[in-house]
C-alpha positions in Angstrom: -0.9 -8.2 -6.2 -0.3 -12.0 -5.6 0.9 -11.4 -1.9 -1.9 -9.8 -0.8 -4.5 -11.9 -2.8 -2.7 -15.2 -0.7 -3.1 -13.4 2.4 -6.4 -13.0 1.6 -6.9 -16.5 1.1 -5.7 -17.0 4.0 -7.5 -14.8 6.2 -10.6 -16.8 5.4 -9.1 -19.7 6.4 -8.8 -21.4 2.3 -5.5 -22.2 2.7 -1.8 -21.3 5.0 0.7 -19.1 3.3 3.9 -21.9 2.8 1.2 -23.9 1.1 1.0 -21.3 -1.8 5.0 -21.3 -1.2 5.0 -25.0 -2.5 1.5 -25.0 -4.7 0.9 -27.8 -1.9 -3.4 -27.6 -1.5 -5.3 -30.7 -0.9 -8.2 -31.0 -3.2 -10.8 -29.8 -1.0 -8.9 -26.9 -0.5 -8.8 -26.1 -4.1 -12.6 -25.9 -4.0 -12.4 -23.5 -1.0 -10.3 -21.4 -2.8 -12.2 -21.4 -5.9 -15.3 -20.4 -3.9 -13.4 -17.5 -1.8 -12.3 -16.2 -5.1 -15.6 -16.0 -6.8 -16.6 -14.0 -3.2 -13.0 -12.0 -3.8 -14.8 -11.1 -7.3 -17.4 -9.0 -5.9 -16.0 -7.0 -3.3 -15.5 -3.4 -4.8 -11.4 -3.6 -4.1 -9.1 -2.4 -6.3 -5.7 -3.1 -7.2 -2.9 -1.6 -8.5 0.1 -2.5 -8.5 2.3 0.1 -10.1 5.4 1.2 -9.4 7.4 4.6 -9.4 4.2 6.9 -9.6 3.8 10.0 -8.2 1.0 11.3 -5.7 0.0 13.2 -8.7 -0.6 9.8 -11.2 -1.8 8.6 -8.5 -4.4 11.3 -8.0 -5.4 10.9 -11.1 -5.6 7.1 -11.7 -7.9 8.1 -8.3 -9.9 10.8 -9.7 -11.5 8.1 -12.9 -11.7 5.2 -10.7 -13.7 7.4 -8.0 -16.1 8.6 -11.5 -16.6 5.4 -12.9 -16.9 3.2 -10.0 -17.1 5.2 -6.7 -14.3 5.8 -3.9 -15.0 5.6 -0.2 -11.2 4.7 0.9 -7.3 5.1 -0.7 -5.2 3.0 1.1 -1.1 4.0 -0.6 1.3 1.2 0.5 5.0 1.9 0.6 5.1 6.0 1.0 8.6 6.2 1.2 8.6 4.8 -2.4 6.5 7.3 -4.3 8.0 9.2 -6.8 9.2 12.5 -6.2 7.5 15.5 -8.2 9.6 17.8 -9.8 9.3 20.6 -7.8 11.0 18.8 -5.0 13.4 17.1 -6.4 16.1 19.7 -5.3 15.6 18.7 -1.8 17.5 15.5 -1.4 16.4 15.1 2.1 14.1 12.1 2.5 12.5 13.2 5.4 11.4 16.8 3.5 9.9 13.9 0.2 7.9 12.1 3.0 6.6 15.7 4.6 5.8 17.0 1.0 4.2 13.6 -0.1 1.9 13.3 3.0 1.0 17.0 2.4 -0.3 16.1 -1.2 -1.3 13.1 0.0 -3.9 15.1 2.1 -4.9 17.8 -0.4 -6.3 14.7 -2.6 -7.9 13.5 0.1 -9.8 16.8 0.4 -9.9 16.6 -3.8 -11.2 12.9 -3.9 -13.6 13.6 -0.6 -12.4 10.9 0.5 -10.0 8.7 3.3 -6.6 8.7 2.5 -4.5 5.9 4.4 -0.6 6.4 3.5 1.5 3.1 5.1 5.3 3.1 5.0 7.8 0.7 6.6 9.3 2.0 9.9 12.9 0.8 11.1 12.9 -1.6 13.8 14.1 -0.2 17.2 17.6 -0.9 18.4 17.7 -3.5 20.9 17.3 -1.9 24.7 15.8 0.6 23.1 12.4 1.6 24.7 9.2 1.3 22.8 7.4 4.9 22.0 6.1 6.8 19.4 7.4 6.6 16.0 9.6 9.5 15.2 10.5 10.6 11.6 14.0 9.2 12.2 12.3 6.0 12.2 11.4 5.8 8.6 13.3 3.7 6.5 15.3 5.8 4.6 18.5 4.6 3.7 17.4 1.9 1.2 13.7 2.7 0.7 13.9 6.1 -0.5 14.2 6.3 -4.1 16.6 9.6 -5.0 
C-alpha cells in the first residue's frame, strides 16, 4: 500500500507527505529514502492490499503466511469493509456484519495463536456533542458497509 509505505517514510523523518504529493525531494532526500527503504526491506511486515475478502480468505491467506514465515500480529484495516459470509448475508443489518465479523475475527485469533487487531472508521461526533466512549452507532455505516 503506497499510503502507508509514504507514511512510513515519513515517520523516519526521509521525507513530508505533500512532497510525495508533488514527487518534490531534494537529492539528499532521495538517498534517505533509498536507505530507509533498504531498512523497510527487512522488517518482517506484510502487506496486502486486497479488497472484498472475507474473514474467512483472510484466515486463510493468514494461516500460509503464519507457516511459511511466522505470525506474531494481524492487524485488519477497514472492518466495516470485509465481506460478508454467506451465512449472514440475510441479515442486512450492519451493526449484526460488524458483531459477526469481530466474532470470527476472534475465533482466528485463537486459530492463528495469535493478536488480532480489527480497525474501522468511527463517525465524527456531532458538534456539542460530548466526547465518550464509542458506541456501535458510531460506526460508519451508511457509506462504508458494503451490502
Amino acid at each position: 500500500d503506497f499510503e502507508l509505505a509514504e507514511r512510513m517514510f515519513c515517520m523516519f523523518g526521509a521525507a513530508r507527505l505533500s512532497q510525495f504529493a508533488q514527487s518534490n525531494f531534494k537529492e539528499f532526500q532521495l538517498h534517505e529514502l533509498e536507505e530507509v527503504s533498504r531498512e523497510f526491506d527487512k522488517l518482517p511486515i506484510w502487506l496486502p492490499d486486497v479488497s472484498e475478502q472475507t474473514v474467512t480468505t483472510i484466515g486463510a491467506n493468514s494461516r500460509y503466511h503464519k507457516a511459511r514465515f511466522g505470525l506474531d500480529v494481524l492487524f485488519i484495516d477497514h472492518l466495516q469493509e470485509i465481506k460478508r459470509l454467506p451465512e449472514h448475508s440475510r441479515d442486512r443489518d450492519p451493526r449484526v456484519h460488524l458483531v459477526e465479523t469481530a466474532r470470527t475475527c476472534k475465533r482466528l485469533a485463537r486459530t492463528l495463536d495469535c493478536s488480532v487487531i480489527l480497525l474501522t472508521q468511527l463517525k465524527t461526533p456531532d458538534k456539542g456533542m460530548e466526547s465518550s466512549e464509542p458506541t456501535v452507532a458510531d460506526y460508519s455505516e451508511a457509506k462504508q458497509v458494503r451490502e
